[in-house]
C-alpha positions as CSV (number, residue, x, y, z in Angstrom):
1,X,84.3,29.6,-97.1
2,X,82.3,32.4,-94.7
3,X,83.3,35.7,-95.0
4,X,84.5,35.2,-91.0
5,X,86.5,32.2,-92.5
6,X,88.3,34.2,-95.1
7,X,88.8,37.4,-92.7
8,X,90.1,34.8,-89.9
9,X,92.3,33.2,-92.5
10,X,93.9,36.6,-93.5
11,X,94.6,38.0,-90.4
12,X,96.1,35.1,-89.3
13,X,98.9,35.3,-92.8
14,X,99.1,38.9,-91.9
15,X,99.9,38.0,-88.0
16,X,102.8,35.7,-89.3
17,X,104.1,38.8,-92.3
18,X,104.1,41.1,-88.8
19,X,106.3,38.8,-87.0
20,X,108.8,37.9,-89.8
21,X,109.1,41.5,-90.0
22,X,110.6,42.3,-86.9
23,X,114.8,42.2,-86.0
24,X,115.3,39.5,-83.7
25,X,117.2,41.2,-81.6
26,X,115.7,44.4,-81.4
27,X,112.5,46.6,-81.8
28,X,110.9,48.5,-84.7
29,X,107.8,51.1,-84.2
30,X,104.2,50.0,-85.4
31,X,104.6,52.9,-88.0
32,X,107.7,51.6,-89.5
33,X,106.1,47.9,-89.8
34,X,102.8,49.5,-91.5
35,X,105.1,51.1,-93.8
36,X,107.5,48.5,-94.7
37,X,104.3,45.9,-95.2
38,X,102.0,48.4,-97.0
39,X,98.9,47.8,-94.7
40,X,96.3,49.4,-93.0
41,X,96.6,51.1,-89.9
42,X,93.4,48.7,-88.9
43,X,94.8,45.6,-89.9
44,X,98.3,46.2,-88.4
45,X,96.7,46.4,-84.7
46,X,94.3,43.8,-85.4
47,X,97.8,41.7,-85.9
48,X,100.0,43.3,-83.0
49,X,96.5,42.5,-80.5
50,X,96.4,38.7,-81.8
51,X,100.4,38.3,-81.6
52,X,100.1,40.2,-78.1
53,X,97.5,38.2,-76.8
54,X,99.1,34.9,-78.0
55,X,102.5,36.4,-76.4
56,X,104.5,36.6,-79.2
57,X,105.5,40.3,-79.1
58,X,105.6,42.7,-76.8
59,X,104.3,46.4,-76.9
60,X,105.8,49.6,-75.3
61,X,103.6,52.7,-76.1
62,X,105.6,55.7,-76.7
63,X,103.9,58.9,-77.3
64,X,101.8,58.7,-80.7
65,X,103.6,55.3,-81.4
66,X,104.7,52.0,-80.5
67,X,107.7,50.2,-79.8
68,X,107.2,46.2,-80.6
69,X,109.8,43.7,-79.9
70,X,110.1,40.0,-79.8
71,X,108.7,38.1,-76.4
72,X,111.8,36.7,-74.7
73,X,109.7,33.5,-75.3
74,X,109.8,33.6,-78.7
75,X,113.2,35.3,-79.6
76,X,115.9,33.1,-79.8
């Protein structure tokens, strides 16, 4: 596997770790989810942009952090 394969491959098991993470029926901030995964501050956003862009969370910047909740399409 390339190293793009392996990188691709990652970020997409981190992108799913991210999601599980958050309360379905609520929000959590992005420093609370890099803390409760153990992950780089890199790799966390590199997850929150894909699960943005594939609108599966949404993103609310406050101040230094950020708010990140369920879509209402993907919450149940």
């Amino acid at each position: 596997m390339t190293e793009t394969a392996i990188f691709e491959e990652t970020l997409s098991e981190l992108s799913e770790r991210v999601l599980r993470s958050l309360p379905q029926d609520g929000e959590i901030t992005s420093w609370e989810i890099k803390n409760k995964l153990h992950i780089s501050s890199s790799m966390l956003y590199l997850a929150l942009g894909r699960l943005s862009a594939e609108n599966k969370i949404r993103i609310i910047p406050e101040q230094l952090n950020y708010r990140v909740l369920l879509s209402e399409k993907t919450g149940n």
